[in-house]
Structures are given as C-alpha cells and as structure tokens.
C-alpha positions as CSV (number, residue, x, y, z in Angstrom):
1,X,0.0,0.0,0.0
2,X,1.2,3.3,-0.8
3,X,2.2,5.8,1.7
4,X,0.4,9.2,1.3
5,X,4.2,10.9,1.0
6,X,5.0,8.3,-1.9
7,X,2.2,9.6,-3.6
8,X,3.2,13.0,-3.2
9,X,6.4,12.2,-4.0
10,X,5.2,10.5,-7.5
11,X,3.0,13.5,-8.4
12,X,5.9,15.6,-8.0
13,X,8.0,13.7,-10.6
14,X,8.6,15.5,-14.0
15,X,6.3,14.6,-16.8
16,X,5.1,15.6,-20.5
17,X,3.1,14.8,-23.3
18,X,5.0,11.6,-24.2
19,X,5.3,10.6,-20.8
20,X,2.9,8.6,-18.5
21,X,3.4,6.6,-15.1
22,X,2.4,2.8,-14.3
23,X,2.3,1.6,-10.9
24,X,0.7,-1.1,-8.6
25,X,0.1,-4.9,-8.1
26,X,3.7,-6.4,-7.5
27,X,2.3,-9.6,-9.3
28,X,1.7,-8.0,-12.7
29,X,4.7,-5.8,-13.1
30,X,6.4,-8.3,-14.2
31,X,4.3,-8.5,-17.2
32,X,3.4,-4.6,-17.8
33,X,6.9,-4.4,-18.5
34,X,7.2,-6.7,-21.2
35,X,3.8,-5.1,-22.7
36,X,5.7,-1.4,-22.2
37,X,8.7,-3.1,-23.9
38,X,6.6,-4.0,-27.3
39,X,4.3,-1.0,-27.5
40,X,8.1,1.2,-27.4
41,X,8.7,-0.8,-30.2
42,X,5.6,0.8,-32.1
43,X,6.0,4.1,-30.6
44,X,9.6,4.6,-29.8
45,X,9.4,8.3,-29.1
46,X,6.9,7.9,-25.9
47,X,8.2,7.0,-22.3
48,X,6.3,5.2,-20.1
49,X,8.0,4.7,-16.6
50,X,6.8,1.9,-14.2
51,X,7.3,2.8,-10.8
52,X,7.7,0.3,-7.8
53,X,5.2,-1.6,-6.3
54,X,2.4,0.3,-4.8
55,X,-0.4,-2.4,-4.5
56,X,-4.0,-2.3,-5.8
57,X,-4.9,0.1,-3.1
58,X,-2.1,2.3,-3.5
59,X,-2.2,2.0,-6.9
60,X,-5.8,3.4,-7.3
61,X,-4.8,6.2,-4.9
62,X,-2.1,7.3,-6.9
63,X,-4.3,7.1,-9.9
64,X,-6.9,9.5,-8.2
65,X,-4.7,11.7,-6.5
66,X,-2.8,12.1,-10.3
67,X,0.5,10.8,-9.2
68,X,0.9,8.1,-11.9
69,X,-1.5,7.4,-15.2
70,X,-2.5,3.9,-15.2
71,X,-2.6,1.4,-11.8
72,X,-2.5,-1.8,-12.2
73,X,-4.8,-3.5,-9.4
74,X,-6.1,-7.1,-8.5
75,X,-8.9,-6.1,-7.5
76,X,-12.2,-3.3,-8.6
77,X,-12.3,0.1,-7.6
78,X,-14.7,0.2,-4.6
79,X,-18.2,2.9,-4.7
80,X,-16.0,5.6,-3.1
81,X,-12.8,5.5,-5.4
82,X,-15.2,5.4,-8.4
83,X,-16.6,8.4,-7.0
84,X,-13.4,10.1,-6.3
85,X,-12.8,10.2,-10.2
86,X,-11.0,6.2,-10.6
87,X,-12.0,4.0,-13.4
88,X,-11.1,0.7,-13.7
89,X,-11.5,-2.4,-16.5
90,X,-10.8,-6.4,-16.2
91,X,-7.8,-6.8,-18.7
92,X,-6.2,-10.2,-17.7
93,X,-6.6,-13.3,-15.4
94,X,-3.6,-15.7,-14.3
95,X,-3.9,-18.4,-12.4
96,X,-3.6,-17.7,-8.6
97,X,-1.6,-20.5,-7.3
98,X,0.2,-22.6,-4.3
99,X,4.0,-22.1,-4.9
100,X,7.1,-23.3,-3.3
101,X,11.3,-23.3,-3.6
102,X,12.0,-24.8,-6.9
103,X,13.9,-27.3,-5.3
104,X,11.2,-28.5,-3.2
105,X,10.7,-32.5,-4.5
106,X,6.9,-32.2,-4.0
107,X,5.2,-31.2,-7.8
108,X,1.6,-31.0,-6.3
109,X,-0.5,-30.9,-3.0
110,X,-4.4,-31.8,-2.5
111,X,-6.5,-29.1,-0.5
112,X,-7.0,-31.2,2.0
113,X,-3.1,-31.0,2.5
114,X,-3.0,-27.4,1.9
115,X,-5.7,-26.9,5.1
116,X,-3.2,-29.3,6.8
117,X,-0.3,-26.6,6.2
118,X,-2.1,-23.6,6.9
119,X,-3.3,-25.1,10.4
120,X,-0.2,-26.1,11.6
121,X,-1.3,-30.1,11.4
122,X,1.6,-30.7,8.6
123,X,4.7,-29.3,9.2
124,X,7.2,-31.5,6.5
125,X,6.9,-32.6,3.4
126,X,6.0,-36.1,2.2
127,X,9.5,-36.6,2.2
128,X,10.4,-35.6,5.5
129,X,12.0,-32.0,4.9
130,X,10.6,-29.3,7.0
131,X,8.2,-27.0,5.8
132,X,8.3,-23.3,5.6
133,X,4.8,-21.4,5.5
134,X,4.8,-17.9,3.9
135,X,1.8,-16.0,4.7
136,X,0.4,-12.7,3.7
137,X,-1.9,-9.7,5.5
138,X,-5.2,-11.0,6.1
139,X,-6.4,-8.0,3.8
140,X,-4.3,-8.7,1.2
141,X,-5.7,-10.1,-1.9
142,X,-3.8,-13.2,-2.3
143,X,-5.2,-14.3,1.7
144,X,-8.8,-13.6,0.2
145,X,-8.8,-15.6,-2.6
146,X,-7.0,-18.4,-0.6
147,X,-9.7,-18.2,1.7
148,X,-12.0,-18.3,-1.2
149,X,-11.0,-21.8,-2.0
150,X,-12.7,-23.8,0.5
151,X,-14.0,-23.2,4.2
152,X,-11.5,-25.8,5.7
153,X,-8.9,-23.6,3.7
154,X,-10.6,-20.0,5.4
155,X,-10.2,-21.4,8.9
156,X,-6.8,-23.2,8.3
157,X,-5.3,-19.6,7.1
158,X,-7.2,-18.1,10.7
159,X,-5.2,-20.2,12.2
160,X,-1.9,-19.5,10.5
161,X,-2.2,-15.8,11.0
162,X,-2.3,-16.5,14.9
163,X,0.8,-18.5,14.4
164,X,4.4,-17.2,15.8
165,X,7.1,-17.8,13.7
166,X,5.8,-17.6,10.5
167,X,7.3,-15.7,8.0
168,X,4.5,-13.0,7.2
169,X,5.6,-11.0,3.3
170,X,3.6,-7.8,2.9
171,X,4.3,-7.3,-0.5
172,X,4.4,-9.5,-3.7
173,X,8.1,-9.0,-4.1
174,X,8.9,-9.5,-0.7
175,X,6.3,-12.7,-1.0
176,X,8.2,-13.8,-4.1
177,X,11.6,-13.1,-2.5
178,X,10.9,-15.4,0.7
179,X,9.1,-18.4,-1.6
180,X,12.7,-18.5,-3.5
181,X,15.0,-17.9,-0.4
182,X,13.9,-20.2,2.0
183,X,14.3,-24.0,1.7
184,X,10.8,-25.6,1.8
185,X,8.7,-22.8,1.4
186,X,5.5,-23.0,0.8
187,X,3.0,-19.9,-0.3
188,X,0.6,-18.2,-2.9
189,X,2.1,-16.3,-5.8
190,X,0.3,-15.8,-9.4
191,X,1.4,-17.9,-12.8
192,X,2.7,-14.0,-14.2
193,X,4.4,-13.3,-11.1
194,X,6.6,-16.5,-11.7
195,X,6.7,-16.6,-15.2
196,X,8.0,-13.0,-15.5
197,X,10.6,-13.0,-12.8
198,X,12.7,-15.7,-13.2
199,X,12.8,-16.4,-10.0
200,X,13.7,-20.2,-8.9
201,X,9.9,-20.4,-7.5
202,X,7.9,-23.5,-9.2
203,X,3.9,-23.9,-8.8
204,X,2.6,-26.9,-7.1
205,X,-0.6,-28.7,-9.2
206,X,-3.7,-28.3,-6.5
207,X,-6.3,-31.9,-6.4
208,X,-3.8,-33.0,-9.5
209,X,-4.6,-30.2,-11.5
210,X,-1.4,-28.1,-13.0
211,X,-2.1,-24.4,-12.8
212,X,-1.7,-23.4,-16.6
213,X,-3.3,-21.0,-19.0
214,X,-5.1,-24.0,-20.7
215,X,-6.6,-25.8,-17.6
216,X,-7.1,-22.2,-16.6
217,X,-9.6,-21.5,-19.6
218,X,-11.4,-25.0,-19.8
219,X,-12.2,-24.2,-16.1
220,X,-10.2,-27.3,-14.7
221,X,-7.8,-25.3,-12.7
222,X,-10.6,-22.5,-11.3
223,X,-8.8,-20.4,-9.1
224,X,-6.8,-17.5,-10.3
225,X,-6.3,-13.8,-10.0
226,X,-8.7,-10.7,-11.7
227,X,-6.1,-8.2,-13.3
228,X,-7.8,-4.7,-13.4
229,X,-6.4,-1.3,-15.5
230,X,-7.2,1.8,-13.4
231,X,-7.4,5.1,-15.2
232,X,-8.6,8.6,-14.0
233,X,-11.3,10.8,-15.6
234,X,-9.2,12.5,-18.0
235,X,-6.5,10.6,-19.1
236,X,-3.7,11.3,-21.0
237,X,-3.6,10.6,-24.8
238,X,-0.5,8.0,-24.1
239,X,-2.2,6.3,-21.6
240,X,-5.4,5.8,-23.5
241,X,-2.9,4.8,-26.4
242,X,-1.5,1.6,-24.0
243,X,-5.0,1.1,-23.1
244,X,-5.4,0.1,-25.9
245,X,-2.2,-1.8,-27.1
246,X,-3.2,-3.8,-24.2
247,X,-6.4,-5.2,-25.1
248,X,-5.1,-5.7,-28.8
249,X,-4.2,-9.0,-30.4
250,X,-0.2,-7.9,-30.2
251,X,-0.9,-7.1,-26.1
252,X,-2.7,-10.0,-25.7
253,X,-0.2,-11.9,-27.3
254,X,2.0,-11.0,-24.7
255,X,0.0,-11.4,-22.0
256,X,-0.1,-14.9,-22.7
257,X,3.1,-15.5,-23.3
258,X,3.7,-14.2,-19.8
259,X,1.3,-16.5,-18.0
260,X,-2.0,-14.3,-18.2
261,X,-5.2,-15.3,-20.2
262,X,-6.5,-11.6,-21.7
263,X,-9.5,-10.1,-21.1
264,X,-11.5,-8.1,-23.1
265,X,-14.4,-5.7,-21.9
C-alpha cells in the first residue's frame, strides 16, 4: 500500500506529453513491463515509466490523486474510489496459485493438505524436509482468494495468521523473495508473477490439476487472479494509447506468453 508521502512524492515527478506513469500490483509488473517493452517498439518516441510496487490500493490512490496514469490492481475500484474520479476495467486473469522453492521435491499438493499446512497439522513434506509457510496480511488479496478456495482452507489460514514464527511478506516482491530464499517454502504467488521473474519459485498442481493458461480456460484449474487497468477521468492521450495496445491482439499476445489469459471488456 502506498504511503500518502510516496504519492506526493510520485505526483511531484517531471512529466510531458509523451510521458505517463504505471504503478501497482507487484504480481503483474512483471508483465506490464514486457507489454511497455513492445508497445516502445511501435511508438519509440513515448516513455512510459513503471514505478515500484504500490499495490491495488495504492495503486488506485495514486491514480486518483494524479501521481501516476494507469494502476494496475487485483482487484475493482470500490463505490468511493469510483466516485473520487477512478475507473477501472478487467484486462487479464492468471492463475492464482500454491508455490514453493524450486527445489522442493513435492510437484503438487491436494486441498486437503494445503488446510493441513495452513493449520499447523503438517509441518514436513512427504519426504520428511521441513516445511516453511509464507503468509500474507489478512487483507491482502492473495489471503482472500485463498480463503476463497474452501471453508477448511478460510479457517486453516485463521489459524496460521495466529501463528508465531511464521514468515509474514507484505508485498508481492517480498512474497516472491521469501518463496525463493527459504528451503521448503510454501505460499501463494500468481502464474505471471513466476513466469515474468525468473525467479527459482515453481507452482505446485492443486487436487492434481497443474495451474496453466489451458486448464485455466477450460475451467479445470478455477482459481486465479482478476487483473484490473485503473485510469482517472481525464487521461492522457499516451495512456489511453497503452489502453489500448493492451487489449489488442499484439498485447494479448504478450500477456499470454507471460502466463495471463487476456480479457477483453
């Protein structure tokens, strides 16, 4: 979440007519880069800059208080940021999924497993290793779809936020960064998130189901992450320009390609 002085600080920053700022959701920068990377190759001249992770609610902030062009958020505007001037549209989903250390041995869990984890009833893996849980804000959005999964899932993760010694990441990055550091970790990421970063982070098949952009569209794998573009009352020309190279068949291209199935309002 943004601080109110890094959105003062953002507004503050130098900008003109071929100019605009990106910033929010940690998971999808990742992949806004790579779109900002082929729309420059169309339209060399412009500059857009993508600023650090703000999350979805800072992200909408900074929209409405004009400190960056475009957010980037995993989740709607609410009544009262629509009403403060924010406007927001469904551009992607990726598969929201269970992730561990890449060289964890285990390639899948069941829910009934991942209940067990997030209680505190299974500590090791199957093969006797211990096991690291990573866990996030109870507001966060990756918490609420994970509670979303089942209600022996939404009591298990009460449970683990009442937990000492777990390893809470407030951020996506700092999420991603403890998933890949620590031996036997176990978390939620997003398919983009890993699929963008490189990072040495693999994601675990959930009832047997791998979490890819193909199960993800014949409904087989069903959970996953709501990608949203958020855009103030007037925006720029530029903006509305990568708006639109976004929901094109080029920027759709690239979303998939970096683990996001395109929407299309």
């Amino acid at each position: 979440m943004a601080t109110i002085g890094t959105v003062c600080a953002l507004a503050m920053a130098c900008a003109h007519a071929d100019s605009i700022k990106i910033g929010g959701t940690g998971t999808a920068l990742g992949s806004i880069k790579l779109l900002t990377q082929e729309f420059n190759r169309l339209k060399p001249e412009a500059q857009l800059i993508i600023t650090p992770s703000l999350g979805s609610t800072g992200a909408i902030r900074a929209v409405i208080a004009g400190a960056i062009d475009i957010g980037i958020s995993a989740r709607p505007a609410s009544a009262e940021e629509l009403r403060q001037g924010a406007s927001t549209r469904v551009y992607a989903k990726t598969p929201f999924v269970i992730a561990s250390a890449a060289k964890t041995k285990a390639t899948g869990l069941m829910l009934t497993e991942v209940a067990a984890i997030y209680s505190g009833t299974q500590t090791h893996w199957p093969d006797g290793s211990q096991l690291r849980l990573v866990v996030r804000p109870d507001a966060d959005a990756d918490t609420v779809l994970l509670r979303a999964i089942s209600p022996e899932i939404s009591q298990a993760v009460s449970l683990a936020l009442t937990r000492k010694g777990l390893r809470m990441a407030d951020t996506d990055q700092d999420n991603i960064d403890a998933l890949e550091k620590l031996p036997g970790s176990l978390g939620t990421s997003t398919l983009t998130q890993l699929a963008t970063e490189g990072r040495a982070v693999k994601a675990l098949a959930l009832n047997g189901v791998a979490p890819t952009l193909q199960n993800l569209s014949t409904g087989s794998y069903p959970y996953f992450k709501t990608l949203h573009l958020v855009t103030g009352p007037k925006p720029a020309p530029l903006a509305k320009d990568f708006v639109s190279y976004i929901q094109s068949a080029a920027g759709q291209a690239v979303l998939a390609r970096s683990g996001n199935l395109a929407l299309t309002q």
